[in-house]
C-alpha positions as CSV (number, residue, x, y, z in Angstrom):
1,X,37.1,-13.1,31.2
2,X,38.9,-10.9,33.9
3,X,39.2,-12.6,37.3
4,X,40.7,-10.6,40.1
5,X,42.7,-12.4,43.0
6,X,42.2,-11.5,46.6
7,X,39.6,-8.3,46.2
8,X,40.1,-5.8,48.6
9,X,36.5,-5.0,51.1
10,X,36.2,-2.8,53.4
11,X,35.8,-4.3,57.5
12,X,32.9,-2.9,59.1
13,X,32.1,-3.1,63.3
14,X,28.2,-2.1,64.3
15,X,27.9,0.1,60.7
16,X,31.1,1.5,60.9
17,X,33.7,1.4,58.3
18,X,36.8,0.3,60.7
19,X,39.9,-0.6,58.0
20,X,39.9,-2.5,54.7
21,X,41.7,-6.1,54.0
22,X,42.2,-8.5,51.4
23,X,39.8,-11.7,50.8
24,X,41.0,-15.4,50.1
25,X,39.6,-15.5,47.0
26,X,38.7,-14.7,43.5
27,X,36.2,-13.0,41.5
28,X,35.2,-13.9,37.9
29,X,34.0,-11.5,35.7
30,X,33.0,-8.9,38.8
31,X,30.0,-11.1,39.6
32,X,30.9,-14.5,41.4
33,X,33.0,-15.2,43.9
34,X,34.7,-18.3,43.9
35,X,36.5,-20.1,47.2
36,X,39.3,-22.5,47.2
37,X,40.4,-25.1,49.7
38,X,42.1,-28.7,50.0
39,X,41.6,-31.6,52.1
40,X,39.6,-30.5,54.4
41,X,36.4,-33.6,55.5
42,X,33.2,-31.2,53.9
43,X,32.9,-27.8,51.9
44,X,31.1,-26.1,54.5
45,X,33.8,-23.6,55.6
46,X,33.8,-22.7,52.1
47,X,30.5,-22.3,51.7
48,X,30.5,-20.0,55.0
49,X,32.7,-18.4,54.2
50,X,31.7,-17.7,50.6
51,X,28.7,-16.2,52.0
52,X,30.3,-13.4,54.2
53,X,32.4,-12.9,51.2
54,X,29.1,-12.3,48.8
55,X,27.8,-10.1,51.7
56,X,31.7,-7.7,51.7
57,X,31.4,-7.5,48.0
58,X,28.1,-6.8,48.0
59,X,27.6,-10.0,45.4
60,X,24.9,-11.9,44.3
61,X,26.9,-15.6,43.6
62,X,29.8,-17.9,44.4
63,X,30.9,-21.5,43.8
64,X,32.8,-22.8,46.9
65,X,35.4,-25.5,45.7
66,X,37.0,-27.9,47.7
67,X,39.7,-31.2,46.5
68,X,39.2,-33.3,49.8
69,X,41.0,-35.9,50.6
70,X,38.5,-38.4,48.9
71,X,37.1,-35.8,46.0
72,X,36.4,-32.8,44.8
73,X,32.9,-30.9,45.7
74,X,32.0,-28.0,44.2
75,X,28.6,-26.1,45.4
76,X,26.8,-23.1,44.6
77,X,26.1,-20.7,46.7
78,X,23.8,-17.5,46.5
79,X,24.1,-14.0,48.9
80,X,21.1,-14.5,51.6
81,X,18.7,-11.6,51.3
Protein backbone atom coordinates (compact mmCIF):
# COMPACT_ATOMS: atom_id res chain seq x y z
CA UNK A 1 0.00 0.00 0.00
CA UNK A 2 1.67 3.46 -0.82
CA UNK A 3 -0.20 6.51 0.52
CA UNK A 4 1.06 9.91 -0.43
CA UNK A 5 0.55 12.99 2.00
CA UNK A 6 -0.58 16.29 0.83
CA UNK A 7 -0.60 15.67 -3.22
CA UNK A 8 0.35 18.43 -5.11
CA UNK A 9 -2.84 19.74 -7.97
CA UNK A 10 -2.66 22.16 -10.11
CA UNK A 11 -5.17 25.63 -9.30
CA UNK A 12 -7.11 26.45 -12.23
CA UNK A 13 -9.36 30.14 -12.73
CA UNK A 14 -12.07 30.05 -15.83
CA UNK A 15 -9.83 26.92 -17.63
CA UNK A 16 -6.66 28.28 -16.92
CA UNK A 17 -3.87 26.69 -15.17
CA UNK A 18 -2.95 29.74 -12.64
CA UNK A 19 -0.16 28.00 -10.02
CA UNK A 20 -0.14 24.60 -8.27
CA UNK A 21 -0.52 23.94 -4.25
CA UNK A 22 -0.51 21.26 -1.93
CA UNK A 23 -3.89 19.52 -0.63
CA UNK A 24 -4.85 18.66 3.06
CA UNK A 25 -4.82 15.23 2.59
CA UNK A 26 -3.94 11.77 1.60
CA UNK A 27 -4.19 9.47 -1.17
CA UNK A 28 -4.16 5.57 -0.81
CA UNK A 29 -2.99 3.56 -3.34
CA UNK A 30 -3.42 6.55 -6.19
CA UNK A 31 -7.12 6.00 -6.09
CA UNK A 32 -8.98 7.41 -2.88
CA UNK A 33 -8.63 10.30 -1.31
CA UNK A 34 -9.11 10.40 2.25
CA UNK A 35 -9.83 13.75 4.53
CA UNK A 36 -9.04 14.25 8.08
CA UNK A 37 -10.51 16.53 10.79
CA UNK A 38 -11.32 16.76 14.58
CA UNK A 39 -14.02 18.19 16.63
CA UNK A 40 -15.78 19.87 14.38
CA UNK A 41 -20.26 19.39 15.05
CA UNK A 42 -20.79 17.24 11.40
CA UNK A 43 -18.48 15.83 8.56
CA UNK A 44 -19.82 17.98 5.97
CA UNK A 45 -16.78 20.24 5.42
CA UNK A 46 -15.06 17.13 4.88
CA UNK A 47 -17.18 15.70 2.67
CA UNK A 48 -17.07 19.15 0.62
CA UNK A 49 -14.21 19.41 0.61
CA UNK A 50 -13.37 15.85 -0.34
CA UNK A 51 -15.25 16.44 -3.37
CA UNK A 52 -13.29 19.43 -4.86
CA UNK A 53 -10.30 17.40 -3.91
CA UNK A 54 -11.67 14.16 -6.16
CA UNK A 55 -12.44 16.83 -8.81
CA UNK A 56 -8.18 18.42 -8.63
CA UNK A 57 -7.01 14.88 -8.67
CA UNK A 58 -9.13 13.94 -11.15
CA UNK A 59 -10.40 10.83 -8.72
CA UNK A 60 -13.08 8.68 -8.65
CA UNK A 61 -13.38 8.08 -4.46
CA UNK A 62 -12.79 9.39 -0.92
CA UNK A 63 -13.68 8.64 2.63
CA UNK A 64 -14.06 11.92 4.62
CA UNK A 65 -13.19 11.18 8.43
CA UNK A 66 -13.98 13.18 11.22
CA UNK A 67 -13.35 12.39 15.46
CA UNK A 68 -16.02 14.98 16.73
CA UNK A 69 -16.39 15.87 19.89
CA UNK A 70 -19.08 13.15 20.54
CA UNK A 71 -17.71 10.36 17.83
CA UNK A 72 -16.15 9.49 14.99
CA UNK A 73 -18.06 9.57 11.36
CA UNK A 74 -16.63 8.24 8.57
CA UNK A 75 -18.60 8.69 5.02
CA UNK A 76 -17.97 7.85 1.61
CA UNK A 77 -17.92 9.92 -0.91
CA UNK A 78 -17.79 9.59 -4.81
CA UNK A 79 -16.46 12.45 -7.61
CA UNK A 80 -19.91 13.94 -9.07
CA UNK A 81 -19.99 13.39 -12.84
Amino acid sequence: MVVSQNPIAKAVFRNVVVDEAPLACMVVNQRIVLILSALFDTNDFNVNRGRSYLKSLDLEYGIAVDFGKRRAEFIGIRRSK
